[in-house]
Structures are given as C-alpha cells and as structure tokens.
C-alpha positions in Angstrom: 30.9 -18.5 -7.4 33.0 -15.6 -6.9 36.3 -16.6 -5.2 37.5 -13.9 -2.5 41.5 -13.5 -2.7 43.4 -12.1 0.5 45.4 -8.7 0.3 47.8 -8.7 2.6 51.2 -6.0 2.7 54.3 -7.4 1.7 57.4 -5.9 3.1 60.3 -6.2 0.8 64.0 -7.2 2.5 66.9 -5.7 0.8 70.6 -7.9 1.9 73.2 -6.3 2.8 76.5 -7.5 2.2 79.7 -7.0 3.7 81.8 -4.5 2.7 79.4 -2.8 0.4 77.9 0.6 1.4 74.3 -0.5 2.6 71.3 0.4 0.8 68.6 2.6 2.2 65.4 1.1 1.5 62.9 1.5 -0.9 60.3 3.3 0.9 56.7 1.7 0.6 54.2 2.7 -1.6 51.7 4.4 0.7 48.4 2.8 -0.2 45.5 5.0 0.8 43.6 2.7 3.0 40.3 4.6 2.4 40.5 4.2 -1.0 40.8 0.2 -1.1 38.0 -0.1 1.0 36.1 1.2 -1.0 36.8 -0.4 -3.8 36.4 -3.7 -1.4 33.1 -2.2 -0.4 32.2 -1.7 -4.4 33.1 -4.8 -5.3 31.4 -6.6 -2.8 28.1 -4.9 -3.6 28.6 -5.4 -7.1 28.8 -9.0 -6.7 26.1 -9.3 -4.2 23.7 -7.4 -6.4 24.7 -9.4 -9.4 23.7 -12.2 -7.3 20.4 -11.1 -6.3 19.5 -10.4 -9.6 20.3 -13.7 -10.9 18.7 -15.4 -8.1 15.4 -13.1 -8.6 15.6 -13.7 -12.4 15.9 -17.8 -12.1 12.8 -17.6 -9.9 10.5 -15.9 -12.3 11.8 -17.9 -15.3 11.4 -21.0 -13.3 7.8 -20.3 -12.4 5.1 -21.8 -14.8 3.0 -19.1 -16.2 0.0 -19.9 -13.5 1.8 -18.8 -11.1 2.4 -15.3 -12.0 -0.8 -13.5 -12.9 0.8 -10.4 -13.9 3.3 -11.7 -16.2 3.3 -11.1 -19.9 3.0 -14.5 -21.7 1.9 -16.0 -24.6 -2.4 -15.6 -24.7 -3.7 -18.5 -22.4 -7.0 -16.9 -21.5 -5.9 -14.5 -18.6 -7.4 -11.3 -18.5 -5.0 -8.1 -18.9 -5.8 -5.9 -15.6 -4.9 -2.4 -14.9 -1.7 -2.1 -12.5 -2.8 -3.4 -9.0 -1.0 -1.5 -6.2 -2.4 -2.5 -2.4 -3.9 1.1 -0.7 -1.4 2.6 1.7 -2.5 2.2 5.2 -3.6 4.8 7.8 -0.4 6.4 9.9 0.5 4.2 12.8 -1.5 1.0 11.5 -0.1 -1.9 10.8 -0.1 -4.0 8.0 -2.5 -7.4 9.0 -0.6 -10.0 9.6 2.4 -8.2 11.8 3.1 -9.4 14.7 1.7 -6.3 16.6 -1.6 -7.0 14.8 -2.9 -9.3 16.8 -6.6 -9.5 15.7 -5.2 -9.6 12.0 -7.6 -6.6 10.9 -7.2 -5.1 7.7 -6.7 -0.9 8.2 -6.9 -0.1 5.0 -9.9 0.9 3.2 -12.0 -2.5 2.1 -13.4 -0.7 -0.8 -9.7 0.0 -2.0 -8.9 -3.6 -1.5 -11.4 -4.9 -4.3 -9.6 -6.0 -7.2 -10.5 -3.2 -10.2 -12.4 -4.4 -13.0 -9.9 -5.8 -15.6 -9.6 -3.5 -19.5 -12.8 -3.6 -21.5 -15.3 -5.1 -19.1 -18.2 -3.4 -18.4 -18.8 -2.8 -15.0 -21.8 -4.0 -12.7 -23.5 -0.6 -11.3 -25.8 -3.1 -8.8 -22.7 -3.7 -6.7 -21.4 -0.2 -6.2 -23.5 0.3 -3.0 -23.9 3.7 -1.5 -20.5 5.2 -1.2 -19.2 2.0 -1.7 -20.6 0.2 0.8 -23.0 -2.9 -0.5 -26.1 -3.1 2.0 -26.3 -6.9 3.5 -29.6 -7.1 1.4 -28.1 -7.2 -1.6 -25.2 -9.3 -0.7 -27.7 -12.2 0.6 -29.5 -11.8 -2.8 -26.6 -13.9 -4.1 -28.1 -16.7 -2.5 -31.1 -19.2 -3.7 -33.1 -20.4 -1.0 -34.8 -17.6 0.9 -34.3 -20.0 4.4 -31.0 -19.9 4.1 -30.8 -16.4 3.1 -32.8 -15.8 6.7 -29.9 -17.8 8.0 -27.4 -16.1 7.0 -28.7 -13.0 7.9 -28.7 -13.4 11.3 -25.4 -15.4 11.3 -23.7 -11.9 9.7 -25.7 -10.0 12.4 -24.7 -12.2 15.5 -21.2 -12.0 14.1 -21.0 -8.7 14.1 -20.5 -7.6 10.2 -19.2 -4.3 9.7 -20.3 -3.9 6.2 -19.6 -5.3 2.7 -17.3 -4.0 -0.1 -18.2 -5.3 -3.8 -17.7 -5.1 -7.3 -18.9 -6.8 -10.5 -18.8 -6.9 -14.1 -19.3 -8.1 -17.2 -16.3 -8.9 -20.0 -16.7 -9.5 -23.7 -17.5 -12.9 -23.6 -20.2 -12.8 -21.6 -18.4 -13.8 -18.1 -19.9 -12.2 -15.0 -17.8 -11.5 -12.2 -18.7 -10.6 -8.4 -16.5 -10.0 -5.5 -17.8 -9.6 -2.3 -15.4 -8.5 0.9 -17.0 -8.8 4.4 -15.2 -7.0 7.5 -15.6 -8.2 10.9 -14.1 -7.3 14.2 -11.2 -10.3 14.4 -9.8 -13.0 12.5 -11.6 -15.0 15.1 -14.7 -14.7 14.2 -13.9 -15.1 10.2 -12.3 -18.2 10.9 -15.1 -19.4 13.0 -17.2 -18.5 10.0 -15.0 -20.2 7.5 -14.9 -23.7 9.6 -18.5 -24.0 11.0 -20.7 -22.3 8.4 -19.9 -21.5 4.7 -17.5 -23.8 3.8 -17.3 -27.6 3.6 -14.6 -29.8 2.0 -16.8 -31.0 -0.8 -19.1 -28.3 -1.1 -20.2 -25.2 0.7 -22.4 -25.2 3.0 -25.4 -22.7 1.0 -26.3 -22.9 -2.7 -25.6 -19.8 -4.7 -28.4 -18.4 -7.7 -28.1 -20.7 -10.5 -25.8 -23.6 -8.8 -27.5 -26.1 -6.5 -24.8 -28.7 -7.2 -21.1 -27.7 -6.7 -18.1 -29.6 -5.8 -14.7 -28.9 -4.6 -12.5 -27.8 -7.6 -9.8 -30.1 -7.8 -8.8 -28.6 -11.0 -7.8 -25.4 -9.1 -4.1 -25.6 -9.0 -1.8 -26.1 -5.3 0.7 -23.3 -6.6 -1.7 -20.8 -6.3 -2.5 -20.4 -2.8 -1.7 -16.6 -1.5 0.3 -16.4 2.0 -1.6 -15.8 5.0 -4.9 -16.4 2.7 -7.1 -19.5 2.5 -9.2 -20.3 -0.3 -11.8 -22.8 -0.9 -12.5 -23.2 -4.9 -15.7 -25.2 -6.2 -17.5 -25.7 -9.3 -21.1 -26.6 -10.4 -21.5 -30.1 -11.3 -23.0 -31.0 -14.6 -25.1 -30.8 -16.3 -25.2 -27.1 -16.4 -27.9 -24.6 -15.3 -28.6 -21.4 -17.8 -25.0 -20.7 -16.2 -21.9 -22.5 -15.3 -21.3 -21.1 -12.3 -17.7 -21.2 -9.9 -17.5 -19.3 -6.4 -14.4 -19.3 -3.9 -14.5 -18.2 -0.4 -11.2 -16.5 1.0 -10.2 -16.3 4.5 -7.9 -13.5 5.0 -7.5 -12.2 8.9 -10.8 -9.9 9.8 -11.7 -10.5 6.1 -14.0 -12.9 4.0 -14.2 -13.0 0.7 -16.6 -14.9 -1.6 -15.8 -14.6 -6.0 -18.3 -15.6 -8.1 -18.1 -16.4 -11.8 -20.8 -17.3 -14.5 -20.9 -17.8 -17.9 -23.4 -19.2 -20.4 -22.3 -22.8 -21.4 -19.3 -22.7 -19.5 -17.2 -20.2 -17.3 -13.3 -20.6 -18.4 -10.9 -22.1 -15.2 -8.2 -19.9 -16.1 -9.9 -16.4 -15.4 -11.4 -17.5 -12.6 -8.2 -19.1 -11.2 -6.3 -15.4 -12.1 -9.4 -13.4 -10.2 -8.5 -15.5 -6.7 -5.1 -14.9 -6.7 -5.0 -11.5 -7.9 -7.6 -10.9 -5.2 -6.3 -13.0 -2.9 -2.8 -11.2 -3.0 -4.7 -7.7 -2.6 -6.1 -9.3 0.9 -2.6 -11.1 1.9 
C-alpha cells in the first residue's frame, strides 16, 4: 500500500529580541504551484498504473490454464489458433448486449463471427455456402432422423431464420469440426428455441449423425462459461459409434449456435472445450 503524506507550507518565525536591531525575514522560497502538481499528478498515475498492472497480472497468473484459451502454456492438447479479433460493427450499431440494444441482435457480419479454422487444419469446403451463407438444407443434414429433420425445418421457418453462417474442418488427428451460427430477429425467439426445442438438461432434444445416445457433459468445466452466452455441452454415451461424437448449443442474444466434434475412437475434451469458449467469446 502506498502511504499518501500531506504537504502543507510551513512559515518560519524569526524572535526578536529587545534591543537588537530586528531581522527582516527570510523571504519564502516561492514554490511553483504548477509544477508540484504535476509531479502530484505523476505520481499518482504512476502508482495507480503500477497497481493496475499488478492487479491485471495476479488475475492471469491466478487463472488455471482452462480458463484462458489463448495463453501460451505448457502442451495440454489445445489447438494454436490464428489471432481472433471480433469484426468491427456497422456505424451507429450497437454492440449486442448494450442497453440500447434491446432485442440483443448481433450487427456485425455472422459470417465474420465464426471462429477461423485453427493452423494446419484442413478446411471443410461443404460448409462454405454460397457467399458464405449455408442453405437450411444442408444445415438440417446434420441431423439423423429425416422426421425430425422435417421438424425442424418448419420450426426454423415459423421462427423466422435469417440464414446460417458455418465452417468446418479437419485437423491432423483426424478431428472434425463444425460450427453452425443461426440469426433470427430477437433474442426472444432464440431463447424460446433454446428452452422448448433443442435443448434438454440431460440430452438434446434431436439426435445428431452418428450419436443417438448423448448426455449432458458433466466433464465440461463451470469456469468456462462466456458472459452473456449460455451453453449446453453433451457427449455420446458409450459404446461408441464409427465416431465419438460431442455437440454444444450456444445461446447468445439473436444468435444460436450448435459445435459439433467427431473423432474416430474418441474426440479429445480439451479441444472441444477450447472451440466453445473461443466461439463463445466471439458471440458474447
């Protein structure tokens, strides 16, 4: 703690005695008053800078290496991704989740709010859509049953979907990714989406490809979650299909998002845990 001392002026009192010729005072030392507040002023920054940076620097070291995607450690699986900067947002627009926002829609490009492929993975061609826009078609393919695909179909069209954003691909070890973004007019309606038709506490509410069995992933760790997104992590139960597959739906404002991961024998928790967040964090 830095202690603050007062400066105060002190005036200096010369006796006089009688008999003796008196003294004319010492004049003062004219302090320049601009100068020492400045070097109050400096001082004060210096120390409140010196604080912020110690108090920014204990709450990164303090973290456990989950919780920051982006940082540097020792290999634990993660994937290294290219520099992830959110796109800059149209003049006049607000971010999401400001308070003039009301409907919570996201004004920035969708297609600029999918997380880039991370280094070395091949990417998935399939999911680049025409001009980036995935037709509904080919988003429904990533479910099994054709009745529910029907379903869902309509559900997207009563709900009024604006369109889809995707990407995919394929890394080195042979995990498949897939992110799909769907836009709608207001948070409402996502949320209404989220709560009465894709997701459920233990399981979702429609199978994807590959994984008629999956349960909540309790695994997926608490100090992940991503302000002002919701996500809802689950697993296929074994044994195994030709692919372990995990999926996660995100809630973000006008925004829903559904990751998909697969892997022959089993698809790691870690990279799939970094791909929510990191996504997650693009939407929030």
């Amino acid at each position: 703690m830095t202690e603050v001392t007062e400066v105060t002026e002190v005036t200096e009192v010369t006796e006089v005695t009688e008999g003796a010729q008196p003294v004319p005072p010492v004049p003062p030392v004219k302090k320049d008053r601009r100068v020492l507040r400045a070097v109050l002023r400096w001082t004060a920054a210096v120390v409140v800078f010196a604080a912020a940076g110690a108090g920014t620097a204990y709450g990164i070291t303090r973290m456990e290496r989950t919780d920051v995607p982006g940082l540097a450690t020792e290999p634990d699986g993660r994937w290294e991704y290219p520099a992830i900067v959110k796109p800059p947002l149209p003049s006049g627009s607000p971010a999401p989740f400001d308070q003039a926002n009301a409907a919570n829609s996201h004004y920035a490009d969708l297609r600029e709010l999918l997380l880039p492929a991370p280094e070395g993975a091949k990417a998935d061609k399939a999911l680049d859509g025409e001009d980036g826009w995935l037709a509904k078609k080919d988003f429904l393919a990533v479910y099994e049953d054709k009745d529910d695909r029907g379903v869902i179909d309509q559900l997207l069209t009563d709900q009024g979907l604006r369109h889809v954003a995707a990407r995919g691909w394929t890394t080195a070890d042979g995990t498949h990714t897939r992110i799909y973004l769907m836009q709608f007019e207001t948070a409402r309606v996502v949320d209404s989406l989220q709560e009465n038709d894709f997701t459920g506490y233990d399981a979702p509410q429609y199978a994807l490809k590959g994984a008629s069995e999956v349960h909540l992933d309790e695994a997926f760790p608490e100090k992940a979650e991503v302000e002002n997104v919701r996500h809802y992590a689950y697993g296929e139960a074994k044994p195994y299909g030709a692919e372990h597959v995990r999926e996660a739906y995100l809630v973000s404002g006008d925004v829903l998002g559904l990751v998909v991961q697969s892997r022959k024998g089993e698809a790691a928790a870690v990279p799939f845990q970094q791909t929510v967040v990191l996504q997650s964090q693009l939407l929030g």
